[in-house]
MARRO-41730 format. One record per residue: residue number from 1; x, y, z of N, C-alpha, C in turn. Coordinates in pm, 1 decimal. Example, Ala and Ser with C-alpha at 12.3 -4.5 7.8 and 13.67 -1.06 7.14 Angstrom:
BEGIN
REC     k        nxx        nyy        nzz       caxx       cayy       cazz        cxx        cyy        czz
REC     1     1319.0     -569.0      780.0     1230.0     -450.0      780.0     1320.0     -330.0      780.0
REC     2     1285.0     -225.0      708.0     1367.0     -106.0      714.0     1290.0        3.0      787.0
This chain:
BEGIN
REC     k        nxx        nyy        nzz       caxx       cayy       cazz        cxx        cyy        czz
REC     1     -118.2     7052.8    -1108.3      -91.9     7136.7    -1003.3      -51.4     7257.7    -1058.8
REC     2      -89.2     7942.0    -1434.2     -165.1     8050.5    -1504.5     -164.5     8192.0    -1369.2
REC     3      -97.1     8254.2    -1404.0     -128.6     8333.9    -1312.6     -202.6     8431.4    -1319.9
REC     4     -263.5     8497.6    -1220.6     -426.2     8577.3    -1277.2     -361.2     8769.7    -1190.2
REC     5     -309.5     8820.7    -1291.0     -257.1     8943.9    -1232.8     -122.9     8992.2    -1274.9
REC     6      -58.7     9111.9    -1299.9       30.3     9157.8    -1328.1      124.6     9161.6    -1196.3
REC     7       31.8     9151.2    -1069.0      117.7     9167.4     -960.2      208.8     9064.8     -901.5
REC     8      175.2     8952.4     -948.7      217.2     8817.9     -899.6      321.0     8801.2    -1006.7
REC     9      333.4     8849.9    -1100.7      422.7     8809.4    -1222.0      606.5     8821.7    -1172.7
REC    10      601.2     8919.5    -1096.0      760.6     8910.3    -1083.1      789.0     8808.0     -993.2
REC    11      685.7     8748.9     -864.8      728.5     8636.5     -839.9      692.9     8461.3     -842.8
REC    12      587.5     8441.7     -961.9      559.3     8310.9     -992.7      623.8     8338.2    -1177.7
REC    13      654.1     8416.2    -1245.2      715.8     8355.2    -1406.2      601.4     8327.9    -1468.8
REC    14      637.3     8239.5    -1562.0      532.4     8217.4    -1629.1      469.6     8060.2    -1628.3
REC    15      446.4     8026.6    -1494.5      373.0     7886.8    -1463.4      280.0     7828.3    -1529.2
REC    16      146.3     7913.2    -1612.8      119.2     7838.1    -1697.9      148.9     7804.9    -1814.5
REC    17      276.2     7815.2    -1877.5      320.6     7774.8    -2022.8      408.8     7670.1    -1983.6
REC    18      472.5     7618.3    -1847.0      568.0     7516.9    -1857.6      498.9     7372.4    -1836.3
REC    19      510.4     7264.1    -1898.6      533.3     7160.6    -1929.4      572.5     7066.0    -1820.3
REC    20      573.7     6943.3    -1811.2      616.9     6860.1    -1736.1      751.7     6770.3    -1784.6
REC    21      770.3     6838.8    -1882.7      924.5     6799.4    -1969.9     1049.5     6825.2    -1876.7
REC    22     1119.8     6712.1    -1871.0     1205.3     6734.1    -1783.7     1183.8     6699.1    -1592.9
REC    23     1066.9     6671.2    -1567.9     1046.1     6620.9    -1464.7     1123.7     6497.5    -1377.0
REC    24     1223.7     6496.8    -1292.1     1274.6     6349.5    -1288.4     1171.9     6319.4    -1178.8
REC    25     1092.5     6238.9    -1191.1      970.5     6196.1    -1109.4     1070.8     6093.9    -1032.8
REC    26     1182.6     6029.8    -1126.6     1219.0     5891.6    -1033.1     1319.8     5972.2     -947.8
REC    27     1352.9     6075.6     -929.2     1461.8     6071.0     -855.5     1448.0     6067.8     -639.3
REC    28     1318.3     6083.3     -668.4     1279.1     6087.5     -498.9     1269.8     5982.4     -456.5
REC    29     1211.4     5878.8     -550.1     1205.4     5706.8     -518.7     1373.6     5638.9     -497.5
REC    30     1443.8     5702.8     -552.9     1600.2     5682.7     -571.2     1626.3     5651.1     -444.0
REC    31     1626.7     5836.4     -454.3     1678.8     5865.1     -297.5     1669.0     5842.0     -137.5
REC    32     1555.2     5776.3     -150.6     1456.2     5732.8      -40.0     1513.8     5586.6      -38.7
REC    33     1531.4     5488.0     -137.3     1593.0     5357.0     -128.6     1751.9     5384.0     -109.0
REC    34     1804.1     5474.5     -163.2     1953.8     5478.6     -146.3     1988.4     5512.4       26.3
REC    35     1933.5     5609.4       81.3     1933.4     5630.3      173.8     1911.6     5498.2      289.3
REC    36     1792.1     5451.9      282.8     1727.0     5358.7      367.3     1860.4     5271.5      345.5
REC    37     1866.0     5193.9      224.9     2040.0     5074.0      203.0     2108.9     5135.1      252.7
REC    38     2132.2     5266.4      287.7     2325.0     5351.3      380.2     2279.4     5300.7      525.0
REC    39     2127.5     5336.3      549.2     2118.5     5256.2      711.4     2134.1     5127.5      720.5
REC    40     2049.3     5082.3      627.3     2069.0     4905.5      651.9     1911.6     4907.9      714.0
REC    41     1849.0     4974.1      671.8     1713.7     4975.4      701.7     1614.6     4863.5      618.9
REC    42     1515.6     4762.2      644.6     1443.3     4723.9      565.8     1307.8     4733.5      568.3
REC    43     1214.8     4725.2      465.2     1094.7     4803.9      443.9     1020.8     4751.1      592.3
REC    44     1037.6     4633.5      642.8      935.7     4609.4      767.1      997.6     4729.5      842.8
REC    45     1135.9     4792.0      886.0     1161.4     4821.4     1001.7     1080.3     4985.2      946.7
REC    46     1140.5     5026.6      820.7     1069.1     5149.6      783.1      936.8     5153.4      869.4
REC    47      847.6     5031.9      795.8      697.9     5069.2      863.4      709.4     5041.7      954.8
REC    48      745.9     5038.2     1039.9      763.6     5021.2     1218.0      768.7     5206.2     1222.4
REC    49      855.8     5210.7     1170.4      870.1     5381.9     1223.8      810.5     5469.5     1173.6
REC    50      724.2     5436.2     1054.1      695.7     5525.1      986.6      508.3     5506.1     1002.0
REC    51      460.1     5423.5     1035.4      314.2     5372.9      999.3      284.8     5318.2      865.6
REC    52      365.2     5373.3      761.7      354.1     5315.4      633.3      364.2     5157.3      602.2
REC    53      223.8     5085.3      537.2      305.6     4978.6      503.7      387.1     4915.1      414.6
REC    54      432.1     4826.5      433.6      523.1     4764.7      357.0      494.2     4805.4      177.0
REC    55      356.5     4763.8      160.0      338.2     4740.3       17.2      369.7     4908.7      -62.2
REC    56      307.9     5003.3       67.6      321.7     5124.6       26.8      463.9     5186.8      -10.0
REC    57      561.1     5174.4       79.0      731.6     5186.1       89.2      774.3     5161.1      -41.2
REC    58      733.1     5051.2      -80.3      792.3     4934.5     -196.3      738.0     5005.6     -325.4
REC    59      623.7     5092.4     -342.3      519.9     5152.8     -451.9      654.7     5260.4     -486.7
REC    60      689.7     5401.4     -357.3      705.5     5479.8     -347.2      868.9     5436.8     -412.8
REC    61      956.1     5358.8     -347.6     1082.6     5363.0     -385.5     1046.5     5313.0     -566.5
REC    62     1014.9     5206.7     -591.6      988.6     5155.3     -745.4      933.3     5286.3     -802.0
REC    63      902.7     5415.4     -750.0      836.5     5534.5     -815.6      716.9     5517.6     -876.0
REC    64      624.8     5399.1     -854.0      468.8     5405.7     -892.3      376.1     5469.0     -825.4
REC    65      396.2     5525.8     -698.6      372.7     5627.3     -608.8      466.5     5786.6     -601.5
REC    66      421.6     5866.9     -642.4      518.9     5951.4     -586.5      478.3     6033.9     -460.1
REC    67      543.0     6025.9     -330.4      477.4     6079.1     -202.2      465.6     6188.6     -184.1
REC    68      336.8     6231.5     -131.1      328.0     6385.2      -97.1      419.2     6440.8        2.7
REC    69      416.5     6549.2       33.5      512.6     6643.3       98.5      518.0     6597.1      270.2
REC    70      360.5     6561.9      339.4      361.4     6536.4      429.2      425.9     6362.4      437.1
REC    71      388.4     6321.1      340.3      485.2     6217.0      353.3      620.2     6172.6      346.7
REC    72      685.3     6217.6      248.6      830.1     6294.6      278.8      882.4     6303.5      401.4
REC    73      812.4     6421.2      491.5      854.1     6454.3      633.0      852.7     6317.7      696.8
REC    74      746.1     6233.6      722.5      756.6     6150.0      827.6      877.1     6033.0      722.2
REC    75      898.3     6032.8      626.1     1021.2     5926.0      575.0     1156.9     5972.9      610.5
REC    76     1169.5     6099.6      607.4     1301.5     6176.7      620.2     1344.9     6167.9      769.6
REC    77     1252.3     6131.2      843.5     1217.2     6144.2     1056.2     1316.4     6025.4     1038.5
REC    78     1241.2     5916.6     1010.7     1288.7     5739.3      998.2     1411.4     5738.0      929.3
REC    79     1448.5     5818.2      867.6     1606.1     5759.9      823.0     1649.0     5900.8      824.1
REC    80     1643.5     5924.0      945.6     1735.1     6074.1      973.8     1824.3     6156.3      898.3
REC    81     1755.5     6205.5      797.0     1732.7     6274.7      698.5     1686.7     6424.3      701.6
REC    82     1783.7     6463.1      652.6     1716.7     6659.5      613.6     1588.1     6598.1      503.1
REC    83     1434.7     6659.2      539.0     1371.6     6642.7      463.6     1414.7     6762.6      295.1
REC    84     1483.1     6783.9      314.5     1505.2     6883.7      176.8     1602.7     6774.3      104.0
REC    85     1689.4     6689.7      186.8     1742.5     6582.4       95.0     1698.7     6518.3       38.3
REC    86     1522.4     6457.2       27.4     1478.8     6392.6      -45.9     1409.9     6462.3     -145.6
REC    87     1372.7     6581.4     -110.4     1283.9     6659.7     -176.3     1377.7     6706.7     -273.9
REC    88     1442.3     6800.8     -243.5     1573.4     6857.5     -399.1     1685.5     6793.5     -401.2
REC    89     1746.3     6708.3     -303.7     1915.9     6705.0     -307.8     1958.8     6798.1     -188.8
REC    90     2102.9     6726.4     -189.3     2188.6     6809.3     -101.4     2252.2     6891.3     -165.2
REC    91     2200.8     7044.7     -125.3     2271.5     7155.1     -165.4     2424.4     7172.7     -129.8
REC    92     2482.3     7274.1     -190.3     2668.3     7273.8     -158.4     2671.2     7421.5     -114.4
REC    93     2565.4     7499.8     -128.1     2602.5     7688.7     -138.7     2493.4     7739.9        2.0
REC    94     2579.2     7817.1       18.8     2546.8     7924.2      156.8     2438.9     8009.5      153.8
REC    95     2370.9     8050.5       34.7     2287.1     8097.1      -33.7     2210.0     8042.3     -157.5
REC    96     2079.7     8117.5     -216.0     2071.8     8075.2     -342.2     1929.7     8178.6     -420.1
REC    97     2002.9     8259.8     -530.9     1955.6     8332.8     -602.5     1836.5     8241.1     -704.3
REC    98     1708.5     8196.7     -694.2     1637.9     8154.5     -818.7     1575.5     8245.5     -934.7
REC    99     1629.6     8303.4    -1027.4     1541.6     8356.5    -1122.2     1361.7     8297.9    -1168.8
REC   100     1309.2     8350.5    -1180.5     1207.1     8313.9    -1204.6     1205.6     8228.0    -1331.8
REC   101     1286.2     8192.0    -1414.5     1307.4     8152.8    -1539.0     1352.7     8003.8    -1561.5
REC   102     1461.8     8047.8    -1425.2     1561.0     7943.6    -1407.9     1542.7     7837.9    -1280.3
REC   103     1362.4     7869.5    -1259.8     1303.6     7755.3    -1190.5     1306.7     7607.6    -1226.6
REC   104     1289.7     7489.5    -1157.4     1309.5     7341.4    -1225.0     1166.8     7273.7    -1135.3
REC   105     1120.9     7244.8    -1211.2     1006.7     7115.4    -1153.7     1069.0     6988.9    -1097.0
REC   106     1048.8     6984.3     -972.2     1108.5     6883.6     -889.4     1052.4     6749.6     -922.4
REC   107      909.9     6721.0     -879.7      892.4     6653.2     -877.5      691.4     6645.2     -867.9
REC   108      584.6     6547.3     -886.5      465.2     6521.5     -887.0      435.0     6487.6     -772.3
REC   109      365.8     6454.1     -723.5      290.8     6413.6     -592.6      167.4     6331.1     -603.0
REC   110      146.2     6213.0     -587.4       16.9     6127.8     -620.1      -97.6     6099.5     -442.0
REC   111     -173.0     6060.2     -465.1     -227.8     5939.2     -351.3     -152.2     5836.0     -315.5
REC   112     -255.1     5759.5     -236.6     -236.4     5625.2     -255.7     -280.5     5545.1     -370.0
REC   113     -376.0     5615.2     -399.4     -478.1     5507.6     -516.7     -368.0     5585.8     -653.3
REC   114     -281.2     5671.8     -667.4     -218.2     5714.9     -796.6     -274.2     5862.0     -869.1
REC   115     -386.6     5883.8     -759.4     -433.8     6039.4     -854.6     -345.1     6130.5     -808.8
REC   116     -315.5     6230.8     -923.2     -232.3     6385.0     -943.4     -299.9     6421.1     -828.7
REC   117     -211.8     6542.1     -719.5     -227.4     6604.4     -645.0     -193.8     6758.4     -685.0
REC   118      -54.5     6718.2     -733.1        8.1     6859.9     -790.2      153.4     6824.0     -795.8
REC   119      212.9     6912.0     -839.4      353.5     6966.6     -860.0      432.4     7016.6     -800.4
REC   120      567.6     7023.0     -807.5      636.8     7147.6     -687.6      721.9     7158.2     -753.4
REC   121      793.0     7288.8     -766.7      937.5     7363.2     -846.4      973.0     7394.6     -661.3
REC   122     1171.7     7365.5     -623.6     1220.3     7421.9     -504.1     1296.0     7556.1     -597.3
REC   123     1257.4     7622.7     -466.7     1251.4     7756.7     -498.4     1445.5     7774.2     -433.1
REC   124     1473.3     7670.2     -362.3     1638.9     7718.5     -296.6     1729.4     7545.8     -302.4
REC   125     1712.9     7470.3     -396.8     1784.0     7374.7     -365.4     1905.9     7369.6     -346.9
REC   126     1974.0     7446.8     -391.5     2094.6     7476.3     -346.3     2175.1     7554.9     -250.3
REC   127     2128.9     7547.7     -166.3     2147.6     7580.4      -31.0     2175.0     7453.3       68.2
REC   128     2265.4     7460.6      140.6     2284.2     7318.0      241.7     2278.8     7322.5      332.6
REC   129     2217.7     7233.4      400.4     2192.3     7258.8      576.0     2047.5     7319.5      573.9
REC   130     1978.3     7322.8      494.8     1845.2     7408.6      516.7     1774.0     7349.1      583.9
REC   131     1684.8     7414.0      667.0     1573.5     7334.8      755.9     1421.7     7376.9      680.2
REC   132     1431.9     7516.2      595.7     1291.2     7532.1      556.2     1257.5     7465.0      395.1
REC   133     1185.2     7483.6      300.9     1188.6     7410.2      203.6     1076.7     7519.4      144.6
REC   134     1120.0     7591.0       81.8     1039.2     7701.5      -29.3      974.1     7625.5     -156.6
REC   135      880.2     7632.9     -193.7      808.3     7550.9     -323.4      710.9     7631.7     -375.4
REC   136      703.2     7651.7     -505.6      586.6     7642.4     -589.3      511.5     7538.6     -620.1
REC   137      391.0     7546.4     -589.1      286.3     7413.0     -603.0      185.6     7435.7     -679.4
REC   138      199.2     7382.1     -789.5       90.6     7363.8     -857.6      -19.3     7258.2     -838.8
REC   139     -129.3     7326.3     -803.1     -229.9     7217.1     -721.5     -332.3     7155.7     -833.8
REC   140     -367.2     7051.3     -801.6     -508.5     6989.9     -876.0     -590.1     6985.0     -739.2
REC   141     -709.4     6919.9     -780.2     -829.7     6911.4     -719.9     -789.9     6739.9     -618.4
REC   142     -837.2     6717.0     -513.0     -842.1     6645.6     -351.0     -978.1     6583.0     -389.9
REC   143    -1099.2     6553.8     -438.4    -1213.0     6552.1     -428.3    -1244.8     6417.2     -281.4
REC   144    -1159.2     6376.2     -297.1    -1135.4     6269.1     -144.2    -1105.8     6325.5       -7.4
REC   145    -1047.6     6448.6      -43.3     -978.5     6556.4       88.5     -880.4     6447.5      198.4
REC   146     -823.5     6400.1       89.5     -751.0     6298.7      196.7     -652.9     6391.6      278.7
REC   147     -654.4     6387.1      414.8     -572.5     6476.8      510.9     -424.5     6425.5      558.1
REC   148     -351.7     6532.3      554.8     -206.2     6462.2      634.0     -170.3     6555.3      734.6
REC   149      -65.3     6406.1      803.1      -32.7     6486.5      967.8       93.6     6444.7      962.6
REC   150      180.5     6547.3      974.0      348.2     6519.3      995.6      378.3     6615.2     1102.7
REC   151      509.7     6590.8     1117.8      614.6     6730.4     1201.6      662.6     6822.8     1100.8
REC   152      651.7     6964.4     1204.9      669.1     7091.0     1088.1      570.4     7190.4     1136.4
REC   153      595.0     7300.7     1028.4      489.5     7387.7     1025.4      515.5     7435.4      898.2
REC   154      362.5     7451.6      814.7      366.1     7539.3      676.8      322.8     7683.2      645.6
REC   155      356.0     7773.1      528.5      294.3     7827.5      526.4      234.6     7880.5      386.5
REC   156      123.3     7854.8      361.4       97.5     7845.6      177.3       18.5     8023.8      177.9
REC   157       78.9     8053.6       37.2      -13.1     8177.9       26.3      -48.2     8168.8      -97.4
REC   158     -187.4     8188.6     -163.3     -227.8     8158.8     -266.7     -193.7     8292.4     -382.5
REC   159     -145.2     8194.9     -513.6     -135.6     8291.8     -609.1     -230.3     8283.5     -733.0
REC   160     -285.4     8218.3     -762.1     -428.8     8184.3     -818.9     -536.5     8088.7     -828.9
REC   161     -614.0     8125.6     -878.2     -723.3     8067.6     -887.5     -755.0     8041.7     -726.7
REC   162     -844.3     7952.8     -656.5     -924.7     7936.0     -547.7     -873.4     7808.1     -505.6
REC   163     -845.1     7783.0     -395.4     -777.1     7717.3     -276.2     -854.9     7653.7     -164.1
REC   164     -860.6     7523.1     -176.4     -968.8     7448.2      -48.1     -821.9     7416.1       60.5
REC   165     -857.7     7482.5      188.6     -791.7     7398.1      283.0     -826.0     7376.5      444.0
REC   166     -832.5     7217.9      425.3     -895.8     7161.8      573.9     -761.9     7162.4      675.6
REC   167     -848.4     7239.0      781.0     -744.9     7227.7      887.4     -836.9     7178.1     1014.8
REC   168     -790.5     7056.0      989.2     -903.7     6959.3     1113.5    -1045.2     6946.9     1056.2
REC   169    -1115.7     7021.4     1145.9    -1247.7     6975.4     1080.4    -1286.8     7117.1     1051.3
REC   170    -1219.9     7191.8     1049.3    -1228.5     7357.3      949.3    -1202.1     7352.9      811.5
REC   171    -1353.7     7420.4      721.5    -1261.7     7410.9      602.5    -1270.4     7530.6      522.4
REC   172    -1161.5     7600.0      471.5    -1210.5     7730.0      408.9    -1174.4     7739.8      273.2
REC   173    -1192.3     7860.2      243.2    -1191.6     7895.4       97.7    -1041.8     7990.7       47.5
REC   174     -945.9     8015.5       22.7     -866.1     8131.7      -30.0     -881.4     8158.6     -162.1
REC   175     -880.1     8295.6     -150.1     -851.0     8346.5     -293.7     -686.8     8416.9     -310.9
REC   176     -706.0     8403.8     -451.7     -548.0     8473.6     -485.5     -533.7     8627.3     -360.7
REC   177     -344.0     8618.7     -315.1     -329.5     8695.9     -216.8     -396.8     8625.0      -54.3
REC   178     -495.8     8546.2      -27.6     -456.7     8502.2      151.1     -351.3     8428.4      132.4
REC   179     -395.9     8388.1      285.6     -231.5     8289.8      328.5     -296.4     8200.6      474.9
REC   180     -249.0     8088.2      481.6     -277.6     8036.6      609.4     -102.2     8007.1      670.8
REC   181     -101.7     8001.7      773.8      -22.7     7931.6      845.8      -96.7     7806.2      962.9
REC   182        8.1     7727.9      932.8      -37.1     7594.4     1051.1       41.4     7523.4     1105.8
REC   183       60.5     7448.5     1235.0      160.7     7356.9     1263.2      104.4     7220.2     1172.4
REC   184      237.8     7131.2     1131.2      175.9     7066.7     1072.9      132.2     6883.1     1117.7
REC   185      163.2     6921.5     1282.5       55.0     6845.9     1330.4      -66.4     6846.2     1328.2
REC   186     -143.7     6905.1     1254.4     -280.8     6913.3     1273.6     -305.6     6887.2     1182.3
REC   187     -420.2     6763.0     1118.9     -442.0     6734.8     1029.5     -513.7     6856.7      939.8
REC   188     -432.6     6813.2      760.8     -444.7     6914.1      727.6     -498.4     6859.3      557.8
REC   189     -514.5     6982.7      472.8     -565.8     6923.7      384.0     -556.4     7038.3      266.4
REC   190     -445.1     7045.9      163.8     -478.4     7168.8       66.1     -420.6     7097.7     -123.6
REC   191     -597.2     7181.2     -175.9     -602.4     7137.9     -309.0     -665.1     7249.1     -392.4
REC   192     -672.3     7276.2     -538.4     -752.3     7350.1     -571.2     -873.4     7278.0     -571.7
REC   193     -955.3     7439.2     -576.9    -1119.9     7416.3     -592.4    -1195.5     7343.8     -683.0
REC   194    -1111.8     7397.8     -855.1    -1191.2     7362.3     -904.2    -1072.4     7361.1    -1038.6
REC   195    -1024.3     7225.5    -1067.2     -891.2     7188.7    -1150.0     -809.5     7219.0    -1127.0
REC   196     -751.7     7372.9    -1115.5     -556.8     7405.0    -1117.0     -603.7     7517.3     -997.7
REC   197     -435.4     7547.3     -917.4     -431.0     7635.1     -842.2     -315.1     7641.1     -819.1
REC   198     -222.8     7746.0     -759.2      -96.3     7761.0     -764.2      -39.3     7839.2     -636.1
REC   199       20.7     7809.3     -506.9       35.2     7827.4     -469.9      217.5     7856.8     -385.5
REC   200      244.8     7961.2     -282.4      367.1     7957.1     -290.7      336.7     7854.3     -103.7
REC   201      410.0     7766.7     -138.9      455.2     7713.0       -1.9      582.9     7682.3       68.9
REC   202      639.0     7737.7      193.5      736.9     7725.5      272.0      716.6     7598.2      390.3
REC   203      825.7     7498.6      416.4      738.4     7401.1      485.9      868.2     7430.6      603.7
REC   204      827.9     7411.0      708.3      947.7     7400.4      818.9      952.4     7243.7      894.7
REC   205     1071.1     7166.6      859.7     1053.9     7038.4      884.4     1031.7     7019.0     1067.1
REC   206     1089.3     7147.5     1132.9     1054.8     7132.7     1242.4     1172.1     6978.6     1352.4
């Protein structure tokens, strides 16, 4: 989930030289089981509320899955959850300054079947009480275009390379500089074109 321009530089850094060093991939699977045990929730009742099944729940907490963003939202619904709590943590500050430097890679994003989707650095985790969720996404290629439908609304604006995104049965093209906005009831669908792409996305859990 290289930036192509001098103009984009003061606000993506230098995204293609960082590494996946330092990634805590397990910490979303953590948090998602720690949470669910504070309700007293168990994986059948999850998939009752969630559509997810059982076997899937069980992938995602053990961290052999790591869930995409739209999935997130509908887990965070079911155990009444700030979706930014699973995604970065609970922030403590009223604000939050990110240097471009002093960005952190949150976390990966898979399928179901386990293929890379992309990446995300939070652009404000430390902030509390937030309802929106700022990210850098580093995208790979969908060649399945598997689509998701949660609560929310997003809004991605591309910072390089070329951008596929289905919105329903629309599908278009961005280049570095557009932007879509969407509610994110509508099934939706965004990957790069063709290997890497990098995009800035704001999600509103709505």
């Amino acid at each position: 989930m290289s930036i192509d321009g001098d103009r984009y530089e003061i606000l993506t850094g230098d995204i293609s030289g960082r590494s996946d060093e330092g990634i805590n991939i397990a910490a979303i699977g953590d948090r998602i089981r720690s949470i669910r045990e504070e309700k007293g929730l168990s994986h059948e009742k999850m998939a009752n509320l969630t559509g997810f099944d059982v076997e899937l729940l069980a992938k995602i907490e053990r961290n052999e899955i790591q869930p995409q963003l739209g999935t997130l939202v509908k887990l965070s619904k079911a155990l009444d959850s700030a979706f930014s709590r699973l995604v970065s943590g609970v922030g403590n500050r009223l604000y939050s300054i990110t240097r471009k430097d002093e960005r952190k890679l949150v976390s990966r994003s898979t399928s179901a079947k386990g293929q890379e989707l992309y990446t995300y650095e939070s652009l404000a985790p430390e902030v509390q009480g937030r309802h929106m969720e700022a990210l850098i996404v580093n995208l790979d290629e969908n060649p399945e275009e598997e689509l998701s439908v949660h609560d929310g609304e997003e809004f991605i604006f591309v910072l390089d390379h070329t951008v596929i995104v289905r919105i329903d049965k629309e599908r278009f093209e961005l280049e570095p500089g557009d932007s879509v906005y969407y509610l994110s009831t509508t099934p939706h669908m965004v990957a790069a074109k063709a290997e890497k792409a990098t995009i800035l996305a704001v999600l509103y859990e709505g």
